[in-house]
Gaussian input, Z-matrix of N, CA and C with variables (Angstrom, degrees):
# hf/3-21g

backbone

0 1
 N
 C     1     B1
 C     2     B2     1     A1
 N     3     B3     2     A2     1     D1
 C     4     B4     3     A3     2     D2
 C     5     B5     4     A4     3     D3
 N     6     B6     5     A5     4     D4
 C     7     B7     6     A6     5     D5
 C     8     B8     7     A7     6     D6
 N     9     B9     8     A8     7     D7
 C    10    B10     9     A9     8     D8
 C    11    B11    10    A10     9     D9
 N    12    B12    11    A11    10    D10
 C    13    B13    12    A12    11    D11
 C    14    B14    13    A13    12    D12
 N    15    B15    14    A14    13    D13
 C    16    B16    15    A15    14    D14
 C    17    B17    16    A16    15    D15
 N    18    B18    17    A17    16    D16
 C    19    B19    18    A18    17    D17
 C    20    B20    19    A19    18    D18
 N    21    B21    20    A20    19    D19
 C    22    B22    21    A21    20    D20
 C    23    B23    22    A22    21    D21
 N    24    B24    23    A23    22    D22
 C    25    B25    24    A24    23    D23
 C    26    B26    25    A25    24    D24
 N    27    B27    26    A26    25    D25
 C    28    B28    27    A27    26    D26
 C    29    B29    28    A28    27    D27
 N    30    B30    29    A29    28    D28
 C    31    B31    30    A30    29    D29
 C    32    B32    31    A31    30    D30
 N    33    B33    32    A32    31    D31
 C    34    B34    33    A33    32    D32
 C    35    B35    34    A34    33    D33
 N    36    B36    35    A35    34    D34
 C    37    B37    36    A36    35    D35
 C    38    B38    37    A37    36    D36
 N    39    B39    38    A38    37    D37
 C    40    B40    39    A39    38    D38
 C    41    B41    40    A40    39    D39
 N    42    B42    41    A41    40    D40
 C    43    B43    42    A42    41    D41
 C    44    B44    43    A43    42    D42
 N    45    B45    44    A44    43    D43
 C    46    B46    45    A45    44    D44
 C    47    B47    46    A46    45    D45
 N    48    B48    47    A47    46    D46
 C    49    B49    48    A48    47    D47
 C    50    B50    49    A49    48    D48
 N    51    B51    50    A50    49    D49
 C    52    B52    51    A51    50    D50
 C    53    B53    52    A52    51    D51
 N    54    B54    53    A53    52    D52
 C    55    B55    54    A54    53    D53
 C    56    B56    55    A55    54    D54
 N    57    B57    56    A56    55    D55
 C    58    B58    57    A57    56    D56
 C    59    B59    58    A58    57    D57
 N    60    B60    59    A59    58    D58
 C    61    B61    60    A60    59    D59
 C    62    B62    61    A61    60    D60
 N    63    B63    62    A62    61    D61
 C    64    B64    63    A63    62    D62
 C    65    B65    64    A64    63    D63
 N    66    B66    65    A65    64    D64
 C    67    B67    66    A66    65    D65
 C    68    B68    67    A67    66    D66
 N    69    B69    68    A68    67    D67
 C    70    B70    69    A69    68    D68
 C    71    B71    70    A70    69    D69
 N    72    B72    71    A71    70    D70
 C    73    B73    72    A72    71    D71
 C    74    B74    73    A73    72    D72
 N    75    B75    74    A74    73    D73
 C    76    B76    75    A75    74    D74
 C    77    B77    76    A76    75    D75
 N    78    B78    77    A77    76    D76
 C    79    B79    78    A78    77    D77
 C    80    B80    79    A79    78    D78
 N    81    B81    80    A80    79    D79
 C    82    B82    81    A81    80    D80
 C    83    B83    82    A82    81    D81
 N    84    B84    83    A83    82    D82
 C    85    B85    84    A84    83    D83
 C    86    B86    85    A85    84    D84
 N    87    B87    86    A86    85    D85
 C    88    B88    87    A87    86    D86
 C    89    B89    88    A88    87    D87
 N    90    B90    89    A89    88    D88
 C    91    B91    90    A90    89    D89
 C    92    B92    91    A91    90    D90
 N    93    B93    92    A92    91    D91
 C    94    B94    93    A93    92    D92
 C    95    B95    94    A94    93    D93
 N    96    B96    95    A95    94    D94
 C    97    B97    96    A96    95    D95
 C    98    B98    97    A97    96    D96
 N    99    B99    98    A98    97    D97
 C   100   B100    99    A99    98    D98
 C   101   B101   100   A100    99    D99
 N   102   B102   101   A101   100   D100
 C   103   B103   102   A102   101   D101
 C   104   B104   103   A103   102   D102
 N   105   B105   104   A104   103   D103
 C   106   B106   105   A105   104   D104
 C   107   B107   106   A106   105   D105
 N   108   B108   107   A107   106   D106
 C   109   B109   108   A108   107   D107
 C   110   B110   109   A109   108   D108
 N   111   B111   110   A110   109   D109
 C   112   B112   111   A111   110   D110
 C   113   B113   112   A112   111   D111
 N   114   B114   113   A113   112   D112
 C   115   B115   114   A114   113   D113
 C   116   B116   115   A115   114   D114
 N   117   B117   116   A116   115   D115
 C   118   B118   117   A117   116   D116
 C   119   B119   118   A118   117   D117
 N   120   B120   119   A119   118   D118
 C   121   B121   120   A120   119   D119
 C   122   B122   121   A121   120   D120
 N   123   B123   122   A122   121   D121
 C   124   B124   123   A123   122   D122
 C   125   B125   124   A124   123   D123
 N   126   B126   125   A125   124   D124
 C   127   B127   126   A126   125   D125
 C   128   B128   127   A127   126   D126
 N   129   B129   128   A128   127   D127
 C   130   B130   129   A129   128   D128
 C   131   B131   130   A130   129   D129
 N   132   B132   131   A131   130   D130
 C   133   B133   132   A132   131   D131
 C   134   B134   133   A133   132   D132
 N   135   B135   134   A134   133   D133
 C   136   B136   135   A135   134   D134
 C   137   B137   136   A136   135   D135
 N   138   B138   137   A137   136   D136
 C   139   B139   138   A138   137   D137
 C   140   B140   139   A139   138   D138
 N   141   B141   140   A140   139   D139
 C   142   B142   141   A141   140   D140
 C   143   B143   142   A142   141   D141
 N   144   B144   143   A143   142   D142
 C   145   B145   144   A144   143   D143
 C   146   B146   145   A145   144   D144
 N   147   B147   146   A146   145   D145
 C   148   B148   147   A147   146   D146
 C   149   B149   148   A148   147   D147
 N   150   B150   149   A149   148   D148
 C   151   B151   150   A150   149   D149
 C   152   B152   151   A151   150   D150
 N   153   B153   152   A152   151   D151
 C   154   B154   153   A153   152   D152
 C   155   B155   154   A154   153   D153
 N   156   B156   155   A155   154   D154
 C   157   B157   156   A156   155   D155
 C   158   B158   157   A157   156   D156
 N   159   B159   158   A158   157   D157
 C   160   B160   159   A159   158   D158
 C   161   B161   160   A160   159   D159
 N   162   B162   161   A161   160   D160
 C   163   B163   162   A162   161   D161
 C   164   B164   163   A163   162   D162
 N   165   B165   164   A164   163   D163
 C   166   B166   165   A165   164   D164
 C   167   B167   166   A166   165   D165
 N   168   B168   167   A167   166   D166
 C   169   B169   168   A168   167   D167
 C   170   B170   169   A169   168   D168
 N   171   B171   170   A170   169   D169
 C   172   B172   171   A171   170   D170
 C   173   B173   172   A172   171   D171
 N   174   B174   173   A173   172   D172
 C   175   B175   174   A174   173   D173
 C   176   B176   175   A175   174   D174
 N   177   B177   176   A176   175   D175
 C   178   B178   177   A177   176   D176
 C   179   B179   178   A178   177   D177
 N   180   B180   179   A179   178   D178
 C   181   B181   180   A180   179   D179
 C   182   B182   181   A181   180   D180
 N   183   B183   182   A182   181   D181
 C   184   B184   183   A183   182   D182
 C   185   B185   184   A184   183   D183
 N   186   B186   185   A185   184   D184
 C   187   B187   186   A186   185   D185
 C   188   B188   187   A187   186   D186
 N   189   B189   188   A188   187   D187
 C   190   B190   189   A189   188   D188
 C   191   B191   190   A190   189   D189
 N   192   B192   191   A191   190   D190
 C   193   B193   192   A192   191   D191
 C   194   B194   193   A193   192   D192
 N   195   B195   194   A194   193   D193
 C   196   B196   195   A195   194   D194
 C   197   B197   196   A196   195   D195
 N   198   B198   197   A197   196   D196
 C   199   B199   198   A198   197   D197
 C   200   B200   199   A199   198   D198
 N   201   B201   200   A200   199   D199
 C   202   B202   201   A201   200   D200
 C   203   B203   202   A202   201   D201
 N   204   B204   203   A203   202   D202
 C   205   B205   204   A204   203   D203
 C   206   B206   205   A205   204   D204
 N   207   B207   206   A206   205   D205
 C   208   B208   207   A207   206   D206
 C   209   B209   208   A208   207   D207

   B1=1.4487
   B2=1.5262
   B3=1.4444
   B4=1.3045
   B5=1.8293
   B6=0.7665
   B7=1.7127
   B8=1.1201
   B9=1.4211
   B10=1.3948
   B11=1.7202
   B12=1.3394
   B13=1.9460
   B14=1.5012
   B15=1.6193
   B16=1.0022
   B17=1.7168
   B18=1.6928
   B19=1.1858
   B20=2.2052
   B21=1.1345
   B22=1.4776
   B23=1.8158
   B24=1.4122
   B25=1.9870
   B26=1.8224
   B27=0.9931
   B28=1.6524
   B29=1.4737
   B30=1.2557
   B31=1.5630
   B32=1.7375
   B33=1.1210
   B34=1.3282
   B35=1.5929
   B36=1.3647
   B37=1.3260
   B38=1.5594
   B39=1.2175
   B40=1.1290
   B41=1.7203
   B42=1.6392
   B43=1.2397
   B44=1.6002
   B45=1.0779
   B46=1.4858
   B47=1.4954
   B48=1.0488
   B49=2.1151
   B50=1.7959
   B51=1.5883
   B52=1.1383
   B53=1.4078
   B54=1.7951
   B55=1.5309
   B56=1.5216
   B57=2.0625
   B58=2.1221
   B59=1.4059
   B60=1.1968
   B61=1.9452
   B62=1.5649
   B63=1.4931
   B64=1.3032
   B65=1.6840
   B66=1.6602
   B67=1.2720
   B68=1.7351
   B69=1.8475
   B70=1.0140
   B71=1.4058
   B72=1.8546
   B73=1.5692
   B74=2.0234
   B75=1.0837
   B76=1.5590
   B77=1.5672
   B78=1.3771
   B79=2.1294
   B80=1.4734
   B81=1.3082
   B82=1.7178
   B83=1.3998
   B84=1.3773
   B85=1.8893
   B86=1.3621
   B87=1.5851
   B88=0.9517
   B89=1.6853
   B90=1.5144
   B91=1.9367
   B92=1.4044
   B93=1.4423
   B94=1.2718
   B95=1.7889
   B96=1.2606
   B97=1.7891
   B98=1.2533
   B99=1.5428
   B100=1.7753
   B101=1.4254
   B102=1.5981
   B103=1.2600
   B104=1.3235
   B105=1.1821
   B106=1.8229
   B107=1.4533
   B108=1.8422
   B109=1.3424
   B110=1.4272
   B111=1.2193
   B112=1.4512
   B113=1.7722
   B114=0.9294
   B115=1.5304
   B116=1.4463
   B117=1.4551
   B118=0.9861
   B119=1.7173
   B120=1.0949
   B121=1.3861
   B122=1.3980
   B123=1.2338
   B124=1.4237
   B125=1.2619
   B126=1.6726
   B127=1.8510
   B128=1.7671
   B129=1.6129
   B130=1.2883
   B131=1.4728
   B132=1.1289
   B133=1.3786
   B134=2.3869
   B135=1.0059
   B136=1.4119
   B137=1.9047
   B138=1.0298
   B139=1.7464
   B140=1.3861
   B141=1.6830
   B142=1.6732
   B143=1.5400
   B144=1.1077
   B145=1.7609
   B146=1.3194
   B147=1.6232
   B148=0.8555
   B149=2.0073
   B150=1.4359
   B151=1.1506
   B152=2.1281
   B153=1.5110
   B154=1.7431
   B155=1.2026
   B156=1.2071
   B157=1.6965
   B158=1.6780
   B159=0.9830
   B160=0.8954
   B161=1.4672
   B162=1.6604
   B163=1.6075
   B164=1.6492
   B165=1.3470
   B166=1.1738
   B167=1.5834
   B168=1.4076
   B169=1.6490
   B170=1.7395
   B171=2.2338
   B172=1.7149
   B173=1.4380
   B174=1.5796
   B175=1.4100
   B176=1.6528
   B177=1.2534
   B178=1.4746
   B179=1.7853
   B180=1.5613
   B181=1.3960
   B182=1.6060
   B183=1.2477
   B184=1.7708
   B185=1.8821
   B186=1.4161
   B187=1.6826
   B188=1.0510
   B189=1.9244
   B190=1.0332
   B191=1.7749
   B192=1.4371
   B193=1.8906
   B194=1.3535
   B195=1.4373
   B196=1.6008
   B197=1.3093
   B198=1.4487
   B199=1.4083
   B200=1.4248
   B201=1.5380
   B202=1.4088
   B203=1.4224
   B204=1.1134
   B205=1.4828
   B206=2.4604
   B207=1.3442
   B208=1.4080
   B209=1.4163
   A1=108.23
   A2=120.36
   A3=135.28
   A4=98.97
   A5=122.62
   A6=134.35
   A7=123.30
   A8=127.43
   A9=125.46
   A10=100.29
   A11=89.50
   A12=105.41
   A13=100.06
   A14=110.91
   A15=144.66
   A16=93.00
   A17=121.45
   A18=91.99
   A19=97.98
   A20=99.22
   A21=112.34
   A22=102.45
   A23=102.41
   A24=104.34
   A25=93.25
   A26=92.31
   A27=116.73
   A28=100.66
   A29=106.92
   A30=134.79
   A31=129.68
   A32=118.45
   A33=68.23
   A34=103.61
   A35=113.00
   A36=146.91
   A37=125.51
   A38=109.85
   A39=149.28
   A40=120.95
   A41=121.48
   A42=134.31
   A43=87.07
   A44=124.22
   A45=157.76
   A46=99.41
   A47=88.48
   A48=94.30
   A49=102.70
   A50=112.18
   A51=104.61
   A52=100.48
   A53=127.26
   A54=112.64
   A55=68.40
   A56=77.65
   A57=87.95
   A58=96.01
   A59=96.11
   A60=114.86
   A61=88.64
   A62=117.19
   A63=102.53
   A64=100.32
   A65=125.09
   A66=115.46
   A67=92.19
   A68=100.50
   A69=102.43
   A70=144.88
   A71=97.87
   A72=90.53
   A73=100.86
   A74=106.72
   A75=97.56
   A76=94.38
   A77=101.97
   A78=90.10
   A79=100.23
   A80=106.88
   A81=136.57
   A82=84.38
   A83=96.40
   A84=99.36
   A85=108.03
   A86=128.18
   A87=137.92
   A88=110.52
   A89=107.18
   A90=105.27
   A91=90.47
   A92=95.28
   A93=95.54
   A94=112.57
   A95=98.03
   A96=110.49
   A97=110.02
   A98=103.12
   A99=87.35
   A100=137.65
   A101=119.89
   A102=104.78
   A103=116.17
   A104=115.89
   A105=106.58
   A106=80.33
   A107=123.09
   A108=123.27
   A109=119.45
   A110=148.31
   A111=144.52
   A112=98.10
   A113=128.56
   A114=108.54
   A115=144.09
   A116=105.21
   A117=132.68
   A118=109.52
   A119=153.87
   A120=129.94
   A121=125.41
   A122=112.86
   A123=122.21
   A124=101.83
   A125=98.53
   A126=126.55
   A127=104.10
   A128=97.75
   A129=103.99
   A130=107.92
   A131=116.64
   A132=140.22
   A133=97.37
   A134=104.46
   A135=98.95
   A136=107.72
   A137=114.64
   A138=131.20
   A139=108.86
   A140=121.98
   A141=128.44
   A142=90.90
   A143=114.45
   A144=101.61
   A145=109.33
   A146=137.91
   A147=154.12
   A148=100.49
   A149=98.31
   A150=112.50
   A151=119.84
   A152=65.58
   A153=82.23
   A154=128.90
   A155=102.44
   A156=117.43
   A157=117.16
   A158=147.62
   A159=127.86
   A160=136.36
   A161=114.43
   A162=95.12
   A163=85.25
   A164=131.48
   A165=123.45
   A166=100.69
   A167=132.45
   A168=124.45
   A169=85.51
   A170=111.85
   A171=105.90
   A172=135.73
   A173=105.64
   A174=128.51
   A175=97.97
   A176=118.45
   A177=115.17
   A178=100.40
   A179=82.81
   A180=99.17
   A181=121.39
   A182=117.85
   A183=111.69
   A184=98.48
   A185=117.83
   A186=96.79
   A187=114.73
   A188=112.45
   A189=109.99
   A190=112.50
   A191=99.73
   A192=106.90
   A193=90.41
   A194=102.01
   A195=110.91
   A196=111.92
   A197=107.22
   A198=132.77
   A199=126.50
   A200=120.24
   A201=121.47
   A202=138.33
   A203=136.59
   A204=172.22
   A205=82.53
   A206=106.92
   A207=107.59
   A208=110.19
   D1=139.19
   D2=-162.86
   D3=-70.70
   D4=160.83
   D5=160.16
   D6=-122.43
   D7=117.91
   D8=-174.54
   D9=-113.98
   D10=146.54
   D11=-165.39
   D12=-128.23
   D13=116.78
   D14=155.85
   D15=1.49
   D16=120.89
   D17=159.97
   D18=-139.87
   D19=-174.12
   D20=-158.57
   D21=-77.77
   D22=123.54
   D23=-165.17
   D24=-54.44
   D25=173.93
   D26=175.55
   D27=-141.25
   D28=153.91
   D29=-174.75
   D30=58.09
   D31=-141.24
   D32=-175.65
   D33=-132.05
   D34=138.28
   D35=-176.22
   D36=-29.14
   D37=-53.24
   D38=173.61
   D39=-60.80
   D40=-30.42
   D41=-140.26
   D42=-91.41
   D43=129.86
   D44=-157.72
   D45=-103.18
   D46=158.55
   D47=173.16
   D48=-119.19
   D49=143.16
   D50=-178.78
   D51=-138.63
   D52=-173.10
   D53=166.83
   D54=-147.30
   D55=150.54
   D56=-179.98
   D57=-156.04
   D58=145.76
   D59=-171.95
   D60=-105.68
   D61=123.54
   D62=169.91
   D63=-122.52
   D64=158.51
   D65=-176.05
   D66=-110.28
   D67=175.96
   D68=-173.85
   D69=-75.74
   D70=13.46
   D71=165.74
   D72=-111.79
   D73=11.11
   D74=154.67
   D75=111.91
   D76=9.07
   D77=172.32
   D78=-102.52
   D79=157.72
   D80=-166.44
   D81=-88.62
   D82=115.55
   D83=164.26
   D84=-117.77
   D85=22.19
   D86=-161.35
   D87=-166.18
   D88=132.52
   D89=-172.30
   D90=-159.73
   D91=121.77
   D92=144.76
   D93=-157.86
   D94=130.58
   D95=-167.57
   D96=-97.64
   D97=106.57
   D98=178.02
   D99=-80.27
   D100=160.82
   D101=175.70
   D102=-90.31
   D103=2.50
   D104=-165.29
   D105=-145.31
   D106=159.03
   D107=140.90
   D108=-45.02
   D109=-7.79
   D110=179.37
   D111=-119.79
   D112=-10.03
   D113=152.02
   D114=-77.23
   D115=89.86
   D116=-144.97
   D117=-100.29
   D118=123.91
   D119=155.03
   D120=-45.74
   D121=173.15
   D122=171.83
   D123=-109.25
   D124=140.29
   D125=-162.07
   D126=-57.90
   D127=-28.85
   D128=-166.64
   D129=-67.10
   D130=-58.71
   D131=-156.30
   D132=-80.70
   D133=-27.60
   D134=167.09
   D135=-81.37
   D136=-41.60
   D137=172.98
   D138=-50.74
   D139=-36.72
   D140=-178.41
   D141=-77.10
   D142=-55.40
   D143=-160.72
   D144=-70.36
   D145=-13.64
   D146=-165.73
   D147=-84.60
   D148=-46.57
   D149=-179.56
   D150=-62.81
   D151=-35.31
   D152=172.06
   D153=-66.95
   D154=-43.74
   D155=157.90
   D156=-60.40
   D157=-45.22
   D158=153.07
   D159=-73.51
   D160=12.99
   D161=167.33
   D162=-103.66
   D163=-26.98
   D164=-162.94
   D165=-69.09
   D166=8.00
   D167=-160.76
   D168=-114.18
   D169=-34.11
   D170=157.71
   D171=-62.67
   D172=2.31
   D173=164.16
   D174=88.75
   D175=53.09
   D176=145.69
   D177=-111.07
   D178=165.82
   D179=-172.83
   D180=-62.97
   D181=147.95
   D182=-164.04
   D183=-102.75
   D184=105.75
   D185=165.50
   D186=-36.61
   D187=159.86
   D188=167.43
   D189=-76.33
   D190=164.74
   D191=175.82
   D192=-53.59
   D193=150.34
   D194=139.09
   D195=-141.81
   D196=150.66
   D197=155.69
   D198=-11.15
   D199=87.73
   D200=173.41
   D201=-59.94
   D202=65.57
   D203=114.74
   D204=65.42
   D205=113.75
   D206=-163.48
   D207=167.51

């Protein structure tokens, strides 16, 4: 039977998981930073802001972002 030995992490340690809506001139209209690997958004609620962005590009007005509750 094989033995595997403890070995030293690679990359980097620290690197966080996030989900981000970005529009098409390159600003984040969308954040959310998770605290855990399983904090995840809901499909729905990334799909609305997504939605928003495209009527706001048919020239209605875009809410402002808010703060994802996490």
């Amino acid at each position: 039977m094989a033995r595997h030995r403890p070995q030293i992490p690679t990359g980097d340690l620290f690197q966080g998981r996030g989900t981000y809506v970005v529009d098409v001139d390159g600003l984040v209209a969308y954040a959310h930073i998770a605290e855990s690997a399983s904090d995840i958004p809901p499909i729905d609620e990334l799909m609305a802001r997504v939605r928003e962005l495209g009527r706001a590009r048919e020239g209605a007005a875009l809410p402002a972002a808010q703060p994802t509750p996490g």
